[in-house]
C-alpha positions in Angstrom: 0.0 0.0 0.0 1.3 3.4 -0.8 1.3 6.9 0.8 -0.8 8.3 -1.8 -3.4 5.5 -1.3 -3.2 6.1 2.3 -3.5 9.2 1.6 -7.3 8.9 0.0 -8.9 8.4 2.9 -7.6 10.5 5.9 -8.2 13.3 3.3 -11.6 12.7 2.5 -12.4 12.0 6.4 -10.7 15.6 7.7 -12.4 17.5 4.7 -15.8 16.4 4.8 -16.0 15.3 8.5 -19.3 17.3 10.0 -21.3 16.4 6.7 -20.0 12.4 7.5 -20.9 12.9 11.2 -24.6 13.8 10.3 -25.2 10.9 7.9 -23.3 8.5 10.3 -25.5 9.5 13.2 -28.7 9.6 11.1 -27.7 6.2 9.7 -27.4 4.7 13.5 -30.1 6.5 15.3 -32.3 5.0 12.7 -31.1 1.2 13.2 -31.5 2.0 17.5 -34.8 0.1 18.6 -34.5 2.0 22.1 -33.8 5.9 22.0 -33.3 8.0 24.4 -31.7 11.6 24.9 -28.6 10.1 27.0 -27.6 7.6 24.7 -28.3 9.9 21.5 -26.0 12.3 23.1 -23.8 9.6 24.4 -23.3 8.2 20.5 -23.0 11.6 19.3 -19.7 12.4 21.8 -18.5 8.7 20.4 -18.9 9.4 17.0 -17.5 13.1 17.1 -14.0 12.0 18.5 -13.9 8.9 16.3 -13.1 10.4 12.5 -10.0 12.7 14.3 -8.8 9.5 15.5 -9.1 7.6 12.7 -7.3 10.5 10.7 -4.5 10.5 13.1 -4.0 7.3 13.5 -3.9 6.7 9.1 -1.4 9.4 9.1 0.8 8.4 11.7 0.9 4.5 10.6 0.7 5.1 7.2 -0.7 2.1 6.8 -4.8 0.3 7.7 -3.3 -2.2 10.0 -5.8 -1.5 12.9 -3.4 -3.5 15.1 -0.3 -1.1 14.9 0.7 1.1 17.5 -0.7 4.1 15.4 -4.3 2.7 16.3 -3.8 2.3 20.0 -6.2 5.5 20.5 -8.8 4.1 18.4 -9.0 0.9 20.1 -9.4 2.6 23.0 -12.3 4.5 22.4 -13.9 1.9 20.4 -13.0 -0.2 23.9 -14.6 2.6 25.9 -17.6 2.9 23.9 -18.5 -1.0 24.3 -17.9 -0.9 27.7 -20.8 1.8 28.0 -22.5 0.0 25.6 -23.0 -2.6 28.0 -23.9 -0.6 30.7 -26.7 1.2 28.7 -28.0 -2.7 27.9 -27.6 -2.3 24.3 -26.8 -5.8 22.3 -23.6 -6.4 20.6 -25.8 -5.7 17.0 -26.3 -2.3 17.7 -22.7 -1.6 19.6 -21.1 -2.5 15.8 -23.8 -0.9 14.4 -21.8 2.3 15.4 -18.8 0.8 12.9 -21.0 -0.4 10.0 -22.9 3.1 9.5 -20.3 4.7 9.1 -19.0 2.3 5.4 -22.2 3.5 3.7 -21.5 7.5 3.3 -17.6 7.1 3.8 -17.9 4.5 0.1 -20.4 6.8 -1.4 -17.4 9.8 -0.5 -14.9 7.4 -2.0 -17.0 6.9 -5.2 -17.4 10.2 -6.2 -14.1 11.3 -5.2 -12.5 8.8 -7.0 -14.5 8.0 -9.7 -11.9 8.9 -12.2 -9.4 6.6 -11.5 -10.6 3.4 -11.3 -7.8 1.1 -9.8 -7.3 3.9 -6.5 -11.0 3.5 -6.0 -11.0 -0.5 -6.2 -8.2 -0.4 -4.2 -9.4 2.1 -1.5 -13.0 0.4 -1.3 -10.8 -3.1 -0.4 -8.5 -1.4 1.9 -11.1 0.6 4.0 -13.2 -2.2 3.8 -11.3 -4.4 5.7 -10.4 -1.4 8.3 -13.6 -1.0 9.3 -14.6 -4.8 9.6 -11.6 -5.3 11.4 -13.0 -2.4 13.8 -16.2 -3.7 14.2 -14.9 -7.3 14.8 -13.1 -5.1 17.4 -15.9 -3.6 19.2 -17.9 -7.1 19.6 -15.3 -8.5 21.3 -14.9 -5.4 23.9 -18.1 -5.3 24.5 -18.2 -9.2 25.2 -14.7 -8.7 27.5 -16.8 -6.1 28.8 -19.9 -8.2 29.6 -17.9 -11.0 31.0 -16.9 -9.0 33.2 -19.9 -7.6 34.6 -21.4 -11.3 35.1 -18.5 -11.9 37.1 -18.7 -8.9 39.2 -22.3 -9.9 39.4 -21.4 -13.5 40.8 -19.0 -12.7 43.2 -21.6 -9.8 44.5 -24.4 -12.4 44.9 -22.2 -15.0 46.5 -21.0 -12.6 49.4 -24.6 -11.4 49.7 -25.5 -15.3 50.3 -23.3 -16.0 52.7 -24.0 -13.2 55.5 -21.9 -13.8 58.8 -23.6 -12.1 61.8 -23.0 -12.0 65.4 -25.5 -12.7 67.6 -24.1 -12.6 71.1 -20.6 -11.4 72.1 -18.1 -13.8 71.0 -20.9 -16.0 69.1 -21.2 -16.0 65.3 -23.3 -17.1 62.7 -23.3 -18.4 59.5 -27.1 -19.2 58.1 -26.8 -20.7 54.7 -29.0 -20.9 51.9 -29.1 -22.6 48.6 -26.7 -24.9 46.9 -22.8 -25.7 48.1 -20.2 -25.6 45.6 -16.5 -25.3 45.7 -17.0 -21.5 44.6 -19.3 -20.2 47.4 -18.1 -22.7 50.1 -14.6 -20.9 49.7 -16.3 -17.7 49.9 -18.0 -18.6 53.5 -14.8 -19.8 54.3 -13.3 -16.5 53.7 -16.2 -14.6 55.4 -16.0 -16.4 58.2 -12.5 -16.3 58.9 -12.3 -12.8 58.7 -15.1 -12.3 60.6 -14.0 -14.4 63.4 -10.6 -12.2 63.4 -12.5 -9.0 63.5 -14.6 -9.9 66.6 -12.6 -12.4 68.0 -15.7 -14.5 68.2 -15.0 -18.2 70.1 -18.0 -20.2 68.8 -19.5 -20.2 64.9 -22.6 -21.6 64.0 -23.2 -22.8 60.9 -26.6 -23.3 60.2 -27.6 -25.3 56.9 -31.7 -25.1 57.5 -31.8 -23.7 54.4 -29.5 -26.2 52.4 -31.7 -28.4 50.5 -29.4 -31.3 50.1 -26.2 -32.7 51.3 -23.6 -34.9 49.8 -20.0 -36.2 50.4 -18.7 -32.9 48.2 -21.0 -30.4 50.8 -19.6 -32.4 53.9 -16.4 -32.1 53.2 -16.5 -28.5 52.3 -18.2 -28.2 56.2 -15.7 -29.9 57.8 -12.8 -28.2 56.3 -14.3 -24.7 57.5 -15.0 -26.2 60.6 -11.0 -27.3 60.6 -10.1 -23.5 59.8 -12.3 -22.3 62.1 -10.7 -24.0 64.7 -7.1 -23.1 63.3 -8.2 -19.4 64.1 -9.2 -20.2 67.8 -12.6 -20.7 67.2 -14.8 -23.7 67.6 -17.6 -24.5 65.7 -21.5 -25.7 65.7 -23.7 -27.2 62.8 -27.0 -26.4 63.2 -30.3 -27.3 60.8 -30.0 -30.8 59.9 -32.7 -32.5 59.6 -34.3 -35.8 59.3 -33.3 -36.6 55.7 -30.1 -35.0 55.9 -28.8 -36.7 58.9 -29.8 -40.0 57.4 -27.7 -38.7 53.9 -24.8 -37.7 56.0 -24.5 -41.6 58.1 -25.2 -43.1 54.8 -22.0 -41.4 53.0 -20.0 -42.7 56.4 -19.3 -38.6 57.0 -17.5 -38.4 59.9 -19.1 -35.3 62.7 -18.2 -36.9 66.6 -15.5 -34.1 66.5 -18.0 -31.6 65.7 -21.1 -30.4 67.7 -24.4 -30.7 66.1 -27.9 -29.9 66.4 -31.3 -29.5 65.0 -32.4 -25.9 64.8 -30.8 -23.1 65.0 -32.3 -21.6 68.6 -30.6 -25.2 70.0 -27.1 -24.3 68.6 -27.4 -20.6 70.1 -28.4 -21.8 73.7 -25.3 -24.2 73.4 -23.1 -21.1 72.5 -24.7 -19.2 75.6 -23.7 -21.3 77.8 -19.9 -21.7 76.3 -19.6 -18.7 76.3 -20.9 -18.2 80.1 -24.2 -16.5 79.1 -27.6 -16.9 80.0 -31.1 -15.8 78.8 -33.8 -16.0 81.5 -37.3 -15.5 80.6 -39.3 -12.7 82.4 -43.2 -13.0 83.0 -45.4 -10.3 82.3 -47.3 -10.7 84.8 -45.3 -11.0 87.7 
């Protein structure tokens, strides 16, 4: 590729850029399903840094490679605009969207501009073609990275929400726990509770599993290893909630609890910490 046919396009973009801008935006406001006055403005901010960047970055390369150095500011707003693209909930369709409108009234610029020479046209239309699919091959994938990244911040959100560590009494703690065990969350309430138990210096942890629906060798385990770093940390601990069923899953799978203290509901665990801990709850009549 030469300077001169590198050339074509950076000069076509800086001379005609606010009557590009207009038919750009017009061509992507009318793909949007959902409009709105922020993300209107938002797009139009977008769109009226991108040509200047794109200008720059063709003049200082030389050269279409979107991957060159010369491009690293273009990748980075095209990188910033998925990211808010995600935020806004817009799909990946419309986030290239704001690539693809752009071909139409840039080729129509190219046509007439170089309608007299045949081979720079052919050549041009091929080039900035494949600049602008490689762009918006670009912005799909940020705004994917982008998404990703969201779910996961999502996830980890939702599994400290689930596993809530509250004291109840002065060196008593617990842990009520809801919904299913895996090796993600279990490490989670291990980490809670650890920390927890180092920022009250709490003695006795309950663990109460009313609310898990069932157990298996996988769930014990995970108990009885927080119930081993619990212990590591000074503090000893109590497993509350089992019932029927679960009890009869856990002597079936030859789980091994003598070491650890366990009861049915949640009240018995507490009065069991009371009275470790030296506390006791006396009830007062009304009456008397």
């Amino acid at each position: 590729m030469s300077m001169a046919m590198t050339g074509h396009l950076a000069k076509i973009l800086n001379d005609n850029q606010e009557s590009l801008l207009e038919e750009w935006l017009g061509g992507m406001l009318s793909r949007m399903v959902r409009r709105d006055k922020t993300a209107e403005a938002d797009i139009r901010q977008h769109a009226t840094r991108f040509i200047p960047l794109v200008v720059k970055a063709i003049e200082k390369g030389q050269a279409y490679d979107f991957d060159s150095p010369a491009f690293a500011d273009v990748r980075a707003q095209l990188a910033e605009m998925s990211a808010a693209r995600v935020r806004q909930g817009f799909s990946p369709t419309e986030t290239a969207t704001f690539i693809f409108a752009l071909k139409e009234p840039l080729f129509a610029l190219l046509r007439s501009t170089l309608a007299a020479d045949p081979a720079a046209l052919t050549a041009e239309l091929t080039d900035t073609g494949r600049l602008f699919d490689r762009m918006g091959l670009y912005t799909v994938e940020e705004y994917q990275r982008s998404r990703e990244n969201v779910i996961m911040r999502q996830q980890q959100e939702l599994l400290e929400l689930s596993t809530p560590v509250v004291q109840l009494w002065k060196d008593v703690l617990a842990l009520p726990l809801i919904g299913t065990l895996d090796s993600a969350r279990t490490q989670v309430v291990m980490e809670n509770l650890l920390q927890k138990i180092i920022e009250t210096g709490a003695s006795i942890a309950i663990i109460d599993i009313t609310g898990v629906p069932t157990v298996d060798t996988l769930v014990a385990q995970h108990l009885l290893k927080t119930v081993a770093a619990a212990r590591l940390m000074g503090a000893d601990c109590i497993i509350s909630g089992i019932r029927p069923q679960i009890a009869q899953t856990i002597v079936h799978l030859g789980v091994n609890l003598e070491d650890v203290t366990t009861k049915a509901t949640l009240a018995d665990a507490f009065l069991v910490a009371l009275k470790r801990v030296g506390a006791t709850v006396t009830r007062t009549d009304k009456a008397a």
